[in-house]
C-alpha positions in Angstrom: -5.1 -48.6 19.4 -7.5 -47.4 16.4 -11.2 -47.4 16.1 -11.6 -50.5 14.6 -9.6 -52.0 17.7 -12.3 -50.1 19.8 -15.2 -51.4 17.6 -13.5 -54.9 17.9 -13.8 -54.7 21.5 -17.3 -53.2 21.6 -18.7 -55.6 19.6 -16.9 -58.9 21.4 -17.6 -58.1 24.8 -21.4 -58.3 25.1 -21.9 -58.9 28.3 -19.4 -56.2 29.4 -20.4 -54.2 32.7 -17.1 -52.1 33.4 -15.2 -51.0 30.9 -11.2 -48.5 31.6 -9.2 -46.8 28.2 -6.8 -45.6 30.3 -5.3 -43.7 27.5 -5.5 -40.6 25.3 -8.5 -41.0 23.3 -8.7 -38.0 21.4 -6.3 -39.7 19.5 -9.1 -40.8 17.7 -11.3 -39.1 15.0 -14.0 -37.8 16.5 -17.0 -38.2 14.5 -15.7 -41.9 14.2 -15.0 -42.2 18.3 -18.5 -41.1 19.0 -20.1 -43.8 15.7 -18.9 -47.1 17.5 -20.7 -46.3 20.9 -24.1 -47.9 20.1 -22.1 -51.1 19.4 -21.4 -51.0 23.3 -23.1 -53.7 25.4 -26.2 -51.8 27.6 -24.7 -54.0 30.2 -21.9 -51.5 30.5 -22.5 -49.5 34.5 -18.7 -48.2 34.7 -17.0 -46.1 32.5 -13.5 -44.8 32.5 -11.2 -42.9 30.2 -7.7 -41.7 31.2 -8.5 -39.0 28.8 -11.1 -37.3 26.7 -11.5 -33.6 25.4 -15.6 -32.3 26.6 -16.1 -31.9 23.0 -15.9 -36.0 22.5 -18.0 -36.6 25.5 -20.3 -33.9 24.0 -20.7 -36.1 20.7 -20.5 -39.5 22.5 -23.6 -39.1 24.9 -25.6 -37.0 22.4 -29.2 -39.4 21.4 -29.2 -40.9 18.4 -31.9 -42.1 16.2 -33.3 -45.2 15.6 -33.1 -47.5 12.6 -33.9 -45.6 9.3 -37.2 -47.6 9.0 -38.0 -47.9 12.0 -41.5 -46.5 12.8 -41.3 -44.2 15.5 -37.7 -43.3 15.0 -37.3 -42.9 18.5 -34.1 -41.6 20.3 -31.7 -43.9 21.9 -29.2 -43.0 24.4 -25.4 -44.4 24.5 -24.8 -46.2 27.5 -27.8 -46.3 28.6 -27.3 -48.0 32.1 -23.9 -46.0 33.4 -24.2 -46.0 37.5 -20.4 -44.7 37.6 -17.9 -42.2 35.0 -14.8 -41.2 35.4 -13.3 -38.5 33.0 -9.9 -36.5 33.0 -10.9 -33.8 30.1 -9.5 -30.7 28.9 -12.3 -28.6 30.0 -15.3 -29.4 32.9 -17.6 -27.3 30.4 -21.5 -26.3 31.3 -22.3 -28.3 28.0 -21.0 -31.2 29.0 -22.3 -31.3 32.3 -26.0 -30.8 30.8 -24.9 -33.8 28.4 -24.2 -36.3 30.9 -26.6 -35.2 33.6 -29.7 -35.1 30.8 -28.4 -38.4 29.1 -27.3 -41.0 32.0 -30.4 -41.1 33.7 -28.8 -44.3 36.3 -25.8 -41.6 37.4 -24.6 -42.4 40.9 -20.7 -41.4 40.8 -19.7 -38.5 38.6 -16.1 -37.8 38.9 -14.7 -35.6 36.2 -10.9 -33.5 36.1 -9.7 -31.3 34.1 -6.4 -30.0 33.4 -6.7 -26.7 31.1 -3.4 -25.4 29.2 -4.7 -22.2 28.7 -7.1 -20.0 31.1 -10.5 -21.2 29.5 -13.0 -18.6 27.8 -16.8 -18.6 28.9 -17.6 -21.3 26.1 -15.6 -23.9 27.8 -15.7 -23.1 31.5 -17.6 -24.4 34.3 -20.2 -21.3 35.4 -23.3 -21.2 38.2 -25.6 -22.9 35.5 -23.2 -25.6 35.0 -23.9 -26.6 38.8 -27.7 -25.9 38.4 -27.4 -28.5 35.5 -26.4 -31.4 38.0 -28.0 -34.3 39.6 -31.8 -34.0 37.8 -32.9 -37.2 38.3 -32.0 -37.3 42.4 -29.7 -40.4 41.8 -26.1 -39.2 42.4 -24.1 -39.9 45.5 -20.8 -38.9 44.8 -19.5 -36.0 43.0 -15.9 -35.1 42.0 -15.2 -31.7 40.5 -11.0 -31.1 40.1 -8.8 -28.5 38.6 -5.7 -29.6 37.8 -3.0 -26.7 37.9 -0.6 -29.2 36.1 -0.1 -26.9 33.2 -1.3 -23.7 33.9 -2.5 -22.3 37.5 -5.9 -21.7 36.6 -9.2 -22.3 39.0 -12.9 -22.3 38.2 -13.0 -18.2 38.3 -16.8 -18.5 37.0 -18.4 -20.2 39.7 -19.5 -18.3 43.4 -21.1 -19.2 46.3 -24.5 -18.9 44.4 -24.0 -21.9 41.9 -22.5 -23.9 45.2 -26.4 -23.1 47.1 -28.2 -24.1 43.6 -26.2 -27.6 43.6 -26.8 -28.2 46.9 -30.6 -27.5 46.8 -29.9 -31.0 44.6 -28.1 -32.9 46.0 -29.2 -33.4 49.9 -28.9 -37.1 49.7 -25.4 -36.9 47.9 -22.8 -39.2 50.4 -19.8 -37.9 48.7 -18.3 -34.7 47.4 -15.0 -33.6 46.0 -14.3 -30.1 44.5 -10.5 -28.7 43.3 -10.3 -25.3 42.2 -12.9 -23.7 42.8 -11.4 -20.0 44.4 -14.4 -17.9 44.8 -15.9 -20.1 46.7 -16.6 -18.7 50.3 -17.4 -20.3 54.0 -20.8 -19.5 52.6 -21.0 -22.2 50.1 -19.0 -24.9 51.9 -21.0 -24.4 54.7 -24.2 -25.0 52.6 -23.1 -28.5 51.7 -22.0 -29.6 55.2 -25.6 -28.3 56.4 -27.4 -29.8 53.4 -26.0 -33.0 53.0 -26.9 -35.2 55.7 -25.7 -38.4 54.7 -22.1 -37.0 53.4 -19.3 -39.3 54.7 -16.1 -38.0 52.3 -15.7 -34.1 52.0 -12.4 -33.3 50.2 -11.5 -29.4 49.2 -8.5 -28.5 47.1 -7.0 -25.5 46.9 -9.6 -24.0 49.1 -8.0 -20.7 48.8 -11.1 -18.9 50.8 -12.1 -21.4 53.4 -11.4 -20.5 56.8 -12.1 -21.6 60.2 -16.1 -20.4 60.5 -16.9 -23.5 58.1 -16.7 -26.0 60.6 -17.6 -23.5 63.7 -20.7 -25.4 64.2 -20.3 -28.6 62.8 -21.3 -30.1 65.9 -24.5 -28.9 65.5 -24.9 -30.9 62.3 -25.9 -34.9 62.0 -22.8 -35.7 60.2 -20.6 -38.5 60.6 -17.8 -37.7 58.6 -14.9 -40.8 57.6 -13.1 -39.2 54.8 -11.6 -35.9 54.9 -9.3 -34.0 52.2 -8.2 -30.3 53.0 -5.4 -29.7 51.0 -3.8 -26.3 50.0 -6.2 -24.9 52.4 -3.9 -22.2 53.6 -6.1 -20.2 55.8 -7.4 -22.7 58.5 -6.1 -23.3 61.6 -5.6 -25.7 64.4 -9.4 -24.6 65.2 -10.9 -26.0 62.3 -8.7 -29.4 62.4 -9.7 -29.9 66.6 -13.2 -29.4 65.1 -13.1 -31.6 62.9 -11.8 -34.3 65.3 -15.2 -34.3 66.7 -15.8 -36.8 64.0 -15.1 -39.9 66.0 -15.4 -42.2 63.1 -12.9 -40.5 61.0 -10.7 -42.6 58.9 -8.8 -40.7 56.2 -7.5 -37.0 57.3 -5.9 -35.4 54.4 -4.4 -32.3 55.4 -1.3 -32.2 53.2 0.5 -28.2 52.6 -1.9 -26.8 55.7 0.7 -24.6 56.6 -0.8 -23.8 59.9 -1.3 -27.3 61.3 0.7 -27.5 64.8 0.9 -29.3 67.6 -2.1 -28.4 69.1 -4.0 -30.1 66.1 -2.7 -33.2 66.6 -3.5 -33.1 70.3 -6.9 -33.7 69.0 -6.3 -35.8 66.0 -4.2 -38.1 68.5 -7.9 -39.4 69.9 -9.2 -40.9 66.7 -8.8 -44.5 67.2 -10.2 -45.2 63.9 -8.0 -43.4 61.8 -6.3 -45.2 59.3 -4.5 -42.8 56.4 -3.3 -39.7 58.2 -1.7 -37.2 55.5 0.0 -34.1 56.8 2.9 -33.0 54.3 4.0 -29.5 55.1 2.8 -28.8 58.1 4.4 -27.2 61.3 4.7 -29.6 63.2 7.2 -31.1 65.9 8.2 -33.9 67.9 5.8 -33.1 70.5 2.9 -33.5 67.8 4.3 -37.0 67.1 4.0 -37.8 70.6 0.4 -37.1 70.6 0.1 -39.6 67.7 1.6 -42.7 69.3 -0.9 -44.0 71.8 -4.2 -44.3 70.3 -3.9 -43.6 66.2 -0.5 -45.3 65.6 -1.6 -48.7 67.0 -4.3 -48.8 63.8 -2.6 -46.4 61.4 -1.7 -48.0 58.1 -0.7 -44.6 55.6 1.3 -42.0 56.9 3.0 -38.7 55.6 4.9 -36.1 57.3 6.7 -34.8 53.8 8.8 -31.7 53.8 7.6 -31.1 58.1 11.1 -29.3 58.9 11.3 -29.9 62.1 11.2 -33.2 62.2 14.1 -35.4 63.6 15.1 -38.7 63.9 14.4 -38.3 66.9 10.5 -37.2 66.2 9.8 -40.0 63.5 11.8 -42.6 66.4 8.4 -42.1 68.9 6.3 -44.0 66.1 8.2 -47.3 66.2 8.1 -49.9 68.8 6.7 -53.2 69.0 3.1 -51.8 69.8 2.7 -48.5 68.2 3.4 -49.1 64.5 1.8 -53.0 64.3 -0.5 -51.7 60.6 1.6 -49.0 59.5 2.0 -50.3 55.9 2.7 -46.7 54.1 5.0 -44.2 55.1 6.7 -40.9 53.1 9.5 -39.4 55.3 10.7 -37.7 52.1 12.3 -34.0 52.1 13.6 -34.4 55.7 17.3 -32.5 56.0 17.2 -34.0 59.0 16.4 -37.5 58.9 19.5 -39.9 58.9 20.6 -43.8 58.6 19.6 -44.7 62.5 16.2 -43.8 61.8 15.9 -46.6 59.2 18.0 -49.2 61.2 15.4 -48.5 63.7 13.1 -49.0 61.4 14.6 -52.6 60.4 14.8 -53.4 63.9 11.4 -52.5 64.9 10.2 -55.2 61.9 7.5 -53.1 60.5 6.1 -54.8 57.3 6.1 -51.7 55.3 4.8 -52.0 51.8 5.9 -48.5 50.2 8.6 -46.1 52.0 9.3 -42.8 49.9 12.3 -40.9 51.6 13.5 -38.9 48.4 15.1 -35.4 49.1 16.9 -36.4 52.4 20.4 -35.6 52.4 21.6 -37.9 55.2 20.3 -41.2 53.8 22.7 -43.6 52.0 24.1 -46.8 51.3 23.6 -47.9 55.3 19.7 -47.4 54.5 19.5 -49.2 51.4 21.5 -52.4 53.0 19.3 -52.4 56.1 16.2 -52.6 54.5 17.6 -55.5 52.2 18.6 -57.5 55.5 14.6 -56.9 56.9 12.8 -60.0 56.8 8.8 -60.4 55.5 7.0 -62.4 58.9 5.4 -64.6 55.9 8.2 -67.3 55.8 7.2 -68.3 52.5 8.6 -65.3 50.8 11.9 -64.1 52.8 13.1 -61.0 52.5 12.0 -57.0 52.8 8.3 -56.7 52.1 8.9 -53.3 50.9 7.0 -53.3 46.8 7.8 -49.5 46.6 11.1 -47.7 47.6 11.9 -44.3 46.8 15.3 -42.7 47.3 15.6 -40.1 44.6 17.9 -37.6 45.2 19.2 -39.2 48.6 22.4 -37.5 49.2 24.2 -40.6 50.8 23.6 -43.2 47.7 26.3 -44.3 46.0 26.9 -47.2 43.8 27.3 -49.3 46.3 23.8 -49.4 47.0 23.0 -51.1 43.5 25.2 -54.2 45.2 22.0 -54.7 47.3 19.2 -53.9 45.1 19.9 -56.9 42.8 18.9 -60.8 43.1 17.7 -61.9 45.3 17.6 -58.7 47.4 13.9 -56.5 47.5 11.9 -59.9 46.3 8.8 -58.0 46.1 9.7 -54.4 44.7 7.9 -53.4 41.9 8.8 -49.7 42.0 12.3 -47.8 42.8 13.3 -44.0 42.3 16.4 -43.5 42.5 19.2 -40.5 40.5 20.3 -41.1 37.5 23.4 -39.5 37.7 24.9 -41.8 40.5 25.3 -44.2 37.5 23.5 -44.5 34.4 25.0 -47.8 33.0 24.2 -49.2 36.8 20.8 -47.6 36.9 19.9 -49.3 32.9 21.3 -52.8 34.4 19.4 -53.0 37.3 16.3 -52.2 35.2 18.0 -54.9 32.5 17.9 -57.1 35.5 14.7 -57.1 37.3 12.2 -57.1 34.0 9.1 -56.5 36.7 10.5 -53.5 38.5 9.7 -50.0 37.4 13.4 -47.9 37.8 12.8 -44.5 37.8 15.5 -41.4 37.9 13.9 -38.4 36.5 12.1 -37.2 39.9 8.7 -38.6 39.0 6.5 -39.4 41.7 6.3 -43.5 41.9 3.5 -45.8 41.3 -0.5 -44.1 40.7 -1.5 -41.3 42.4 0.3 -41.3 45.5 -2.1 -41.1 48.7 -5.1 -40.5 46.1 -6.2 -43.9 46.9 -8.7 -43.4 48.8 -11.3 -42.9 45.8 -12.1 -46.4 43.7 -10.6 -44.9 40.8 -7.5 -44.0 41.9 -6.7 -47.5 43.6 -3.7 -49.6 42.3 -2.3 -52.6 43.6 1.0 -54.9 43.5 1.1 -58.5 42.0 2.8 -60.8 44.1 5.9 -62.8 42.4 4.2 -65.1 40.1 6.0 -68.6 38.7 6.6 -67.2 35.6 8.6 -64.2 36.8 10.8 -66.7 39.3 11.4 -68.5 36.5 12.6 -65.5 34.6 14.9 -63.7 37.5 16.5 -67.6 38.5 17.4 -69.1 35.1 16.6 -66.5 31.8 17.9 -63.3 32.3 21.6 -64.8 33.6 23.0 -61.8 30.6 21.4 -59.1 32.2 23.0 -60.0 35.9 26.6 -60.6 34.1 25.6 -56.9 32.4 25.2 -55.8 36.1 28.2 -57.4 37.4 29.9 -55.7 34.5 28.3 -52.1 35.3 30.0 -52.3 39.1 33.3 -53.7 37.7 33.6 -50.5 35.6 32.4 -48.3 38.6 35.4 -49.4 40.5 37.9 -49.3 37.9 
């Protein structure tokens, strides 16, 4: 795409209110990026870009002036109606935050991420003034400040507990609130925002590096009545804070992934949330006796859970979730990097008939072929579509897959999978004809994480979704791709030989 393409689109769409580049666009020119804006329709409320660099956004929001003749000359703003914006940028910068807090005056949700590949200077940091800058006008509800550590492990080193009290002073009516990164950030200034923000129902910390349990000591004694909740990397709480937390009755997402310190005894607690319906808890140290707590009240309504790289977790553990009453909306499940989880847990699985959707099991060493051929046989309860329901499957690195497996993830096998990891090196050439096969399924064997953001989905942005099988794609898997099955067929002949 070039800027004319972008102008093209900016000009033809004028009634357009939400408008995703879910690309690179800093690809682009950037005096010429920022010179097609004003061509945008003012109908425009949502704004997305899959990425940006803060200098861009910088010279995109910036005023203009009116018309040369015009008699006032006045200042227009770009976009001058945006509710919601969503940025991944290079740097979360103090200029840019006072650009797009001074410019988009109808700012409700501000979600912004940055992944920096070097540690940034003062000039293109996030400091205390930065926060200070945020949320003038009173209109903003949801705020997302992230770190990425995807290329360098780097945090927001220039802001303290002060610029986290200055923000808040801001932002009492704010309902959401997301931060990544930011390490030299106390109890102090966490605290601040669960006493100051009365209406907050999502609170999500990453890499909370200084929170501890005295944050939530007296969150009773607050109003909230928290639904969303996101702790991950936060290696210094304890099963104190998570039972506190379960005081929240209305609690919906728990996001507690690599709390090392998250036992038993927290999901004692976590067992009584009836509402609970995405329950995250990757790393953790807990056991079958955990699990057990789990299965009479949250399991019935569960629909997303994770118990990634939890070590003591046996087949025997994950076997207390499935029976015909405990595991009727359970639609999302990651039993990856289990050593100990093996074929009769997914036969069990089968028999139990749970309509999963996605089931990631990569990095177990028992699961094979037996796996991959009992989740083929499961039948979808919607007669109209037989087969396994399962639209993501991932098996990467599965120490039990062999080429036999490829046998039963071909026609008419898997109807609805749209994603499948699986390793490379079992067999390339059966790998490339299975993907040569199925057109509409994503094969992947490098180790990459399948679909969006996994378990992100929770925020708007972050959502994805799978297309059912339309009439066009029957038509291609039943009567136009017959070379690419004879090129599969040939693939296994060769295997054997």
């Amino acid at each position: 795409m070039c800027v004319s393409d972008l102008e093209q689109l900016l000009t033809g769409c004028t009634q357009l209110e939400t408008l995703s580049l879910m690309f690179d666009v800093s690809i682009f020119l950037r005096p010429n990026f920022a010179r097609v804006w004003p061509l945008a329709s003012a109908k425009i409320t949502c704004l997305e870009i899959g990425y940006i660099s803060s200098a861009m956004v910088t010279e995109l929001l910036s005023p203009i002036l009116g018309p040369q003749h015009s008699p006032s000359r006045m200042q227009f703003s770009i976009l001058p109606n945006i509710q919601k914006l969503w940025l991944a940028v290079d740097y979360i910068t103090d200029t840019m935050i006072g650009t797009i807090s001074k410019s988009l005056i109808s700012l409700t949700h501000l979600d912004l991420r940055d992944a920096p590949i070097i540690e940034p200077s003062v000039t293109i940091d996030l400091t205390d003034s930065g926060l200070l800058l945020i949320n003038p006008h009173g209109k903003l509800k949801h705020l997302s400040l992230i770190r990425s550590q995807e290329f360098v492990a780097t945090d927001f080193k220039r802001v303290n507990d002060l610029g986290i009290l200055l923000m808040a002073d801001r932002c009492a009516s704010m309902e959401s609130i997301c931060l990544g990164g930011f390490c030299r950030v106390t109890d102090t200034g966490f605290k601040t925002i669960l006493h100051s923000c009365s209406s907050l129902y999502k609170f999500k910390v990453t890499y909370g590096s200084q929170l501890t349990d005295l944050v939530f000591h007296d969150i009773d004694a607050t109003s909230l009545a928290l639904t969303h909740v996101s702790l991950r990397w936060c290696n210094l709480l304890t099963n104190l804070s998570f039972i506190r937390l379960a005081s929240n009755r209305n609690l919906s997402v728990l996001d507690l992934r690599d709390c090392r310190n998250l036992g038993d005894s927290s999901l004692q607690a976590i067992g009584t949330l009836s509402k609970l319906k995405t329950l995250l808890l990757d790393g953790s140290d807990i056991s079958c006796v955990g699990l057990s707590y789990l299965k009479e009240n949250v399991m019935s309504s569960i629909v997303s859970l994770s118990v990634r790289g939890c070590k003591r977790l046996t087949d025997k553990c994950i076997s207390i979730l499935f029976d015909e009453y405990s595991s009727r909306e359970l639609r999302e499940l990651d039993l990856s990097n289990l050593p100990n989880l093996s074929d009769a847990i997914v036969l069990l699985l089968a028999k139990s008939r749970v309509q999963l959707v996605e089931l990631r099991m990569r990095q177990c060493p028992l699961i094979g072929d037996t796996s991959v051929m009992a989740l083929a046989s499961m039948q979808a309860d919607d007669d109209s579509c037989r087969g396994s329901s399962l639209q993501l499957l991932d098996l990467f690195n599965c120490g039990g897959i062999t080429p036999i497996s490829f046998r039963w993830l071909k026609k008419p096998y898997f109807p609805r999978l749209r994603w499948l990891g699986v390793t490379g090196i079992v067999n390339r050439d059966l790998v490339d004809a299975l993907a040569r096969s199925r057109p509409f399924l994503h094969v992947c064997f490098c180790g990459e994480e399948l679909g969006t953001n996994q378990w992100d989905n929770s925020d708007d942005m972050y959502m994805h979704d799978y297309e059912e099988v339309d009439e066009l794609e029957q038509w291609l898997l039943d009567g136009d791709n017959e070379n690419a099955d004879e090129d599969m067929e040939d693939a296994e002949d060769n295997v054997e030989n």
